[in-house]
C-alpha positions, 0 to 999 in steps of 0.5 A, spaced: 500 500 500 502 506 497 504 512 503 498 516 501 493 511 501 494 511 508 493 518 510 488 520 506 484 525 511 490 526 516 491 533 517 496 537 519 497 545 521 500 550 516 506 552 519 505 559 516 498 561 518 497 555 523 490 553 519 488 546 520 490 542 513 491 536 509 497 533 510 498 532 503 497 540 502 503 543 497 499 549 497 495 552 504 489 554 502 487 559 507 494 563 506 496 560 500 503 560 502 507 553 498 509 548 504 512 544 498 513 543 491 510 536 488 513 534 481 511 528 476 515 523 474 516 527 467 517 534 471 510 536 470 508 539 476 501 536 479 495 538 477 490 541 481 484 538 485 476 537 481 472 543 483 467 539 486 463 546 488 463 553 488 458 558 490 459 565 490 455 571 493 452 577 496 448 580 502 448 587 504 445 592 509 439 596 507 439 603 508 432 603 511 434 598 516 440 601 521 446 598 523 446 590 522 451 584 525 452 577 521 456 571 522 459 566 516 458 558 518 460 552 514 457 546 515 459 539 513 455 533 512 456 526 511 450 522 507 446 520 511 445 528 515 450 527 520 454 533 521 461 532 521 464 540 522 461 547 524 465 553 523 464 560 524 469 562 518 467 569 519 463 575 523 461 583 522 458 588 522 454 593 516 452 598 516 447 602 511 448 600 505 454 596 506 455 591 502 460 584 503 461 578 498 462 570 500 466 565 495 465 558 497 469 553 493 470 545 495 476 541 491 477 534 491 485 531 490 486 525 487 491 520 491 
């Protein structure tokens, strides 16, 4: 059985920002700092992962509604609904007219 079989899911902390990340992380994907460089056999260099999900969007503040607060949670479930993580990735205030925008992406690496 090869190495990476064996970690697949194990994580590690960037040495940078301190993010929990995939062990087999080249690239931090919060800070995007490199940890390593990976190269095929012929040279090339690893492709990146599937985007198996991305949305993007926008919310704001009316004018008319006075000064607001939010909060950006992330949930994860397996199959059956059971939820695996909640993170708070973000919170704020804004203030009429006031406008922020949020970009969730999912990628998938091979092994």
């Amino acid at each position: 059985m090869n190495r990476r079989a064996t970690t697949v899911g194990k994580t590690r902390s960037c040495p940078h920002c301190k993010a929990t990340i995939l062990e087999s992380s080249a690239v931090c994907p919060a800070c995007k700092h490199h940890l390593r460089f990976e190269r095929r056999s012929s040279g090339e260099p690893e492709p990146a992962g599937e985007v198996a999900l991305k949305v993007s969007g926008q919310f704001s503040r009316q004018a008319t509604h006075g000064p607001g607060e939010y909060s950006v949670v992330v949930v994860i479930r397996d199959a059956r609904g059971i939820e695996l993580a909640r993170k708070v990735i973000g919170v704020g205030g804004l203030a009429p007219g006031d406008e922020r925008s949020v970009d969730l992406t999912v990628e998938i690496f091979n092994q």
